[in-house]
N, C-alpha and C positions, 0 to 999 in steps of 0.2 A: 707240394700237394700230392695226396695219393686216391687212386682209386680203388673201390671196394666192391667186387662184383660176385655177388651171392645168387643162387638158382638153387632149390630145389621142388620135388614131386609134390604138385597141390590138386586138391580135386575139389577147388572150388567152395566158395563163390568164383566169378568175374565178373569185369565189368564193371556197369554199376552198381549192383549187391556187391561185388567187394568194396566199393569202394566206399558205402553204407558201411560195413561191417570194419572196416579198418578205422575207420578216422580216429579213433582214441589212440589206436597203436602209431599211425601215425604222428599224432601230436605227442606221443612221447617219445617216438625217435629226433622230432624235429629238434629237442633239447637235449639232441645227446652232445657231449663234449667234444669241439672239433671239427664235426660236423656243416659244411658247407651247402650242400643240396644234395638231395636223393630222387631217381627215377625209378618209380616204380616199375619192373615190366609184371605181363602175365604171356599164357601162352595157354586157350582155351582147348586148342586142337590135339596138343600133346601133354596138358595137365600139369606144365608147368608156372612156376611165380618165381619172384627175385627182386632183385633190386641191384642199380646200381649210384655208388654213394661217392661221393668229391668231400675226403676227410681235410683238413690241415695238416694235418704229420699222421707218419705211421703208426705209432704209438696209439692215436687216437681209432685209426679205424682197425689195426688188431685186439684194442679193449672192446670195440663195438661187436665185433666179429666173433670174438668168445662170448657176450652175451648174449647178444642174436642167435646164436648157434643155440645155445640152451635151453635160449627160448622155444626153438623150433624142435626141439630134443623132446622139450618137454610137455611139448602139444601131439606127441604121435612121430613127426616130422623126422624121416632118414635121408641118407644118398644126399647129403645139404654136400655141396662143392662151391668150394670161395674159391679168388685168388684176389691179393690188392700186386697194386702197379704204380710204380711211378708215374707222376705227370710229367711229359716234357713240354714247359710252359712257352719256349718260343713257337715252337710247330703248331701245337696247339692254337693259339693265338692266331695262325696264318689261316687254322679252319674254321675260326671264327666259332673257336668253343667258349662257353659262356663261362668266364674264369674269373 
C-alpha cells in the first residue's frame, strides 16, 4: 500500500460550501483505480486544500497523481507538491491505522 499526499494554494470554498461544491469531484475520485480511502484536508487560515490517499500499489497512485495534477493545472491551480510513501503495514497496524 502506498500513500498519496497532495496540498496545494486554495482560496476556497471550506467547510461546508466545499464540501457542497465538491461532492461530484469526489464521487469521481472515489472510482479511481486502486484507490482505497482518501482524507480530505483543508486549511482556511493559510488557504490551503489537499488530500491524503491509501492507493493499493504505486502505479496506481502515480496515475492518479498525474491526473489530479492536471486537473488542478487546469482549474488555475500552481505550487501543487505530492509526495507518495510507502506503507509500513506492521507499525501501522500497532497505531491502529485503519488498513
Amino acid at each position: 500500500m502506498f500513500i498519496l499526499q497532495i496540498d496545494f494554494p486554495f482560496h476556497g470554498p471550506f467547510g461546508h460550501d466545499l464540501s457542497q461544491a465538491m461532492q461530484p469531484l469526489a464521487q469521481d475520485i472515489a472510482a479511481e483505480t486502486g484507490l482505497l480511502w482518501k482524507i480530505w484536508t483543508e486549511n482556511a487560515d493559510t488557504r490551503q486544500a489537499g488530500g491524503i490517499y491509501l492507493f493499493a500499489d504505486r502505479n496506481a497512485a502515480s496515475a492518479y497523481l498525474d491526473k489530479h495534477s492536471q486537473r488542478l493545472q487546469a482549474a488555475g491551480i500552481s505550487d501543487i507538491r505530492s509526495r507518495i510513501f510507502a506503507v509500513n503495514q506492521p507499525l501501522s497496524h500497532i497505531n491502529r491505522a485503519p488498513l
